[in-house]
N, C-alpha and C positions, 0 to 999 in steps of 0.2 A: 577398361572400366575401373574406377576406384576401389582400393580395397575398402571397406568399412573396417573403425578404428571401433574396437569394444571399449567401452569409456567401465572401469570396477569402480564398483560405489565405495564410496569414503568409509573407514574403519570408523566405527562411532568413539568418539571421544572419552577419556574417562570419567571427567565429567556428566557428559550424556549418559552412560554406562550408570553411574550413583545415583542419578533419576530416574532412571529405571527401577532400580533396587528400593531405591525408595516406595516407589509408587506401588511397587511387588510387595512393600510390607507392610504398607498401611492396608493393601487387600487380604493380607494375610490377619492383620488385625482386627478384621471386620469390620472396615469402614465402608460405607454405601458406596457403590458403584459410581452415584452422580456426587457424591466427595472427593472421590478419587480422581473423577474425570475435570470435574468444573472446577473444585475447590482446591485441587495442586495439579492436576494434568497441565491445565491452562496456564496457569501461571507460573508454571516451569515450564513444559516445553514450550510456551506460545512468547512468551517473556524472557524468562531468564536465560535459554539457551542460547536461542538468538544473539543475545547481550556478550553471553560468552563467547560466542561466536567472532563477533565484532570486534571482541577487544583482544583475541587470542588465549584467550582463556581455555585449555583444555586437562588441564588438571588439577584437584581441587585443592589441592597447597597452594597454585596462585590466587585463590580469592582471599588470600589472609594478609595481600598485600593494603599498607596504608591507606584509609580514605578510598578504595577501591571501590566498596560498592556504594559511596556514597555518591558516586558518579552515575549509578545504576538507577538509582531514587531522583535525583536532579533530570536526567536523563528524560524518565518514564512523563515527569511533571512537566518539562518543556515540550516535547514534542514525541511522547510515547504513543499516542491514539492516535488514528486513522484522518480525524482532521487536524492534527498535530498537537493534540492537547489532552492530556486523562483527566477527569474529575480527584482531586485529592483524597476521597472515598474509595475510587477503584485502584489509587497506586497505594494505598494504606493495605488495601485487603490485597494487591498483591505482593507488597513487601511483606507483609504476615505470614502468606504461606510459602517466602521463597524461604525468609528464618526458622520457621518450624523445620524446613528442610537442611537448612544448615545447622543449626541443633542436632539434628540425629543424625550428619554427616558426623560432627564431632563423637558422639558417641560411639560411632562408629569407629572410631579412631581414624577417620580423613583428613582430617584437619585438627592442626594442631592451635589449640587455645579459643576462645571464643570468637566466632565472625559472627557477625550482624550489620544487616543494612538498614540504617538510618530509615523509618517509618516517617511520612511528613504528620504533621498534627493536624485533625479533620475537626469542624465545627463539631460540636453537639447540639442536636436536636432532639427537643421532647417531642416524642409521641404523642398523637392525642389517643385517647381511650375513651371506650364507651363507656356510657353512666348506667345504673340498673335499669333507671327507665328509658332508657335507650334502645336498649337489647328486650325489654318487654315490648314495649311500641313495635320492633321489627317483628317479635316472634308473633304478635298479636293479627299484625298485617300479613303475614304468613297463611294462604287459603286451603294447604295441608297438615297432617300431622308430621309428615316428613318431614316438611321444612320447618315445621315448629319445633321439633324434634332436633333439625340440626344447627338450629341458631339456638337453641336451651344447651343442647353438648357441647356446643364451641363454648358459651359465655360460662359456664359454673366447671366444666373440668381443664381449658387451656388445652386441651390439644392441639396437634399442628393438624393441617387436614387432609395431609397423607397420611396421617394416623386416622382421623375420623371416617375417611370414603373405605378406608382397609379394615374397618370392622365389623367382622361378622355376627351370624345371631347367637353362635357357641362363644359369644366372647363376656357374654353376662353371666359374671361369677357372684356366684352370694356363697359367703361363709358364715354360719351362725345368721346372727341380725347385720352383719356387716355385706353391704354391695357394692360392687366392680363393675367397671370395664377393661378388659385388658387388652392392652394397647400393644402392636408392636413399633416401636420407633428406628432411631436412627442407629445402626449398625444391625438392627435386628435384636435389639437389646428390649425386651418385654418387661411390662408393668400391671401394675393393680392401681387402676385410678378410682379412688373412689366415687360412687353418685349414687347415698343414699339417699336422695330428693326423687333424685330422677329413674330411678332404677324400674318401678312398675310401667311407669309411659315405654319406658326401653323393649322391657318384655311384654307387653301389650302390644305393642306394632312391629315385635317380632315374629308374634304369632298369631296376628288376627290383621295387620295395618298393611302388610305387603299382601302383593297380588299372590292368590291361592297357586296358580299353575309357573310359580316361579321357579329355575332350576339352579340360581346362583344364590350360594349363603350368605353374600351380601347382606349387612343390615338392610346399608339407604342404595335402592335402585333408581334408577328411569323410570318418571310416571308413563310411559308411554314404551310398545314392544318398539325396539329396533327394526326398521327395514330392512336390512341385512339378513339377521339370523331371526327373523321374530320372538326375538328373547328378550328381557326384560335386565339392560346392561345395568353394572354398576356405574355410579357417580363418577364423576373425575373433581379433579383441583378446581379447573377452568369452571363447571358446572358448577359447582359449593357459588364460586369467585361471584360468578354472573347472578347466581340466585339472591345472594344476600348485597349485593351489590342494588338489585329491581328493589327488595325488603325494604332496605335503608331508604331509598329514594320513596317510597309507597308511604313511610310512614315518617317522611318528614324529618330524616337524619341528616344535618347539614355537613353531617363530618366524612371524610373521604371513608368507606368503610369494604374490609376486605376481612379474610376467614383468618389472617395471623393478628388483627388488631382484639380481635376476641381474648388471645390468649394475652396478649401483652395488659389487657384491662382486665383479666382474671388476675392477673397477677398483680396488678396495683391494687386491687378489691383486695383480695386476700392480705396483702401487706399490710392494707390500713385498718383494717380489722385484727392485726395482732399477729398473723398463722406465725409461725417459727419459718424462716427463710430457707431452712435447711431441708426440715419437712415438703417445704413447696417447691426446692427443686425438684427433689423426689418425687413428686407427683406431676411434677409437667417434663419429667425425663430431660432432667441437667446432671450433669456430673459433676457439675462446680457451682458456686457462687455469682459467676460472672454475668448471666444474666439477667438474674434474681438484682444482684449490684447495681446492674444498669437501668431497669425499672425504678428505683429509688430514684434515681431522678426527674421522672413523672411524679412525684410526692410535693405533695406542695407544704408549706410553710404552717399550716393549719393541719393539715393528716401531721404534722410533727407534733406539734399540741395538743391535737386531741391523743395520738396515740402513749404520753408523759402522762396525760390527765388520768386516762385507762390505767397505767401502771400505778398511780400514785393512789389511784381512789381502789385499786385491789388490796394495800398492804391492810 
C-alpha cells in the first residue's frame, strides 16, 4: 500500500501577511464590515494577490519596481474579468483601493517612496435626479402613510437607506424648537439630521401609525405579520428599492428611480438653493468634499446663473 505524502500549506507571503494587517486596521478603525469585506477584501485578496502571485511578488519592496504595477492596470483592462474583460469603472475602483493600500503600506514604513498604480480614466456620467414634483407625484401615489413617510425622509433629508430602514422611534430628537433624526451611518459614526418640516408626521406614525401589538422599535415595519414569527419585521434595502421603484412607475416617473437617487437630488436641491457644501456634507454624513464635488456636476449652466444672480441681488 502507498504511503500518503502530507502536502504543508504554503507559509503566507509577506505580502499577503501586509493585507492582512491592513484589513485588521481599517476594522480597528471602524470601518463597516461590508467595507472591509467588498470594498478592499476583494480587491486585494480577489485581485491583487493573485497578481502578486503571478509575477512573484512576495515582498512588498518589489512592488516599487519601475512601471510594475502599471502592468497590473493594463492587465485587469485586457483580460481581468471572468469573460476576459473588466468595465474601466470596476478596474478604477479596484485600483483605488489596491493604492489606498499601498499608501498606508508606505506609512507603515513597507515601502520605500511613493508606489501607485496607474487608475485608467472612466467616462463621467451625470446623474439624473428627481425634480420636487417628482418626489410629490410618488409620495402622493403612495396608499400609506408609511410609504409616504418614506419617500418624504429620502427626498428632504439624503439619507442612505440603511440609514433610513435602521431608524427607530427613540431616534426623534427635538432640542428646544429644533428637530432631528438621528442617524447611525457608515462606520457607526452617528448624526443629527435635521427635519423640521417633517418632524410631527415622524412622531405621529411613531405613536399612533404602526400596528399597536408591535414588538420591534423599528420606525418603518411590514405592513403585514411575517409567517415565520408572526411579527411585524423591519423594512430592508431590497423592500424601500421595490416599493418606490412600483411609486415611480404608479405615478408616471419616466426616470429609472431607486432609494440612493433621493439623496443624490437632495443634494443638488440643496446646492442650488445656496446651503453651504460643508454644512451638507455634514448632514448627509461625508467627511469630505468629494461627494458634495461630484453632484456639482448634475448643476446645469442656469442653477450657475441663477445661483450669481441670488448672491448679487443679497449685497
Amino acid at each position: 500500500m502507498a504511503e500518503l505524502t502530507l502536502v504543508q500549506p504554503q507559509a503566507a507571503t509577506a505580502v499577503e501577511r501586509l493585507v492582512e494587517e491592513f484589513l485588521a486596521s481599517g476594522r480597528a478603525r471602524g470601518l463597516s464590515p461590508k467595507t472591509v469585506r467588498e470594498g478592499y477584501g476583494y480587491p486585494l485578496r480577489g485581485i491583487f494577490l493573485p497578481w502578486c502571485a503571478a509575477e512573484g511578488i512576495a515582498e512588498p519592496r518589489q512592488l516599487a519596481a519601475p512601471r510594475l504595477l502599471d502592468r497590473l492596470t493594463s492587465q485587469l483592462l485586457e483580460q481581468g474579468g471572468k469573460r476576459g474583460q473588466l468595465s474601466r469603472h470596476s478596474v478604477h475602483s479596484y485600483v483605488r483601493a489596491i493604492n489606498v493600500f499601498l499608501a498606508w503600506a508606505q506609512q507603515e514604513g513597507e515601502l520605500d517612496g511613493r508606489v501607485r498604480a496607474q487608475a485608467p480614466k472612466v467616462p463621467r456620467h451625470l446623474v439624473d435626479v428627481l425634480t420636487r414634483e417628482e418626489i410629490r407625484a410618488m409620495e402622493d401615489a403612495a396608499a400609506t402613510e408609511r410609504d409616504k413617510l418614506i419617500v418624504r425622509t429620502l427626498a428632504d433629508t439624503g439619507v442612505r437607506v440603511g440609514e433610513l430602514i435602521g431608524l427607530r422611534t427613540t431616534d426623534l430628537v427635538a432640542q428646544g424648537r429644533a428637530y432631528y433624526i438621528k442617524v447611525e451611518g457608515k462606520g457607526s459614526r452617528q448624526r443629527l439630521v435635521p427635519v423640521p418640516r417633517l418632524f410631527q408626521r415622524l412622531q405621529r406614525f411613531a405613536q399612533r401609525g404602526r400596528p399597536r401589538d408591535i414588538r420591534t422599535d423599528r420606525l418603518f415595519v411590514s405592513l403585514r405579520r411575517s409567517a415565520r414569527g408572526g411579527d411585524y419585521e423591519p423594512l430592508t434595502s431590497s423592500g424601500v428599492a421595490q416599493m418606490v421603484r412600483n411609486l415611480a412607475e404608479t405615478a408616471g416617473v419616466k426616470k429609472r428611480v431607486y432609494p440612493h437617487v433621493f439623496r443624490h437630488s437632495f443634494v443638488t436641491y440643496e446646492l442650488t438653493k445656496g446651503m453651504n457644501p460643508v454644512q451638507l456634507a455634514q448632514i448627509v454624513g461625508h467627511t469630505s468634499l468629494a461627494m458634495i464635488q461630484q453632484v456639482y456636476a448634475h448643476l446645469s449652466p442656469q442653477d450657475s446663473y441663477e445661483a450669481m444672480l441670488k448672491t448679487l441681488t443679497e449685497d
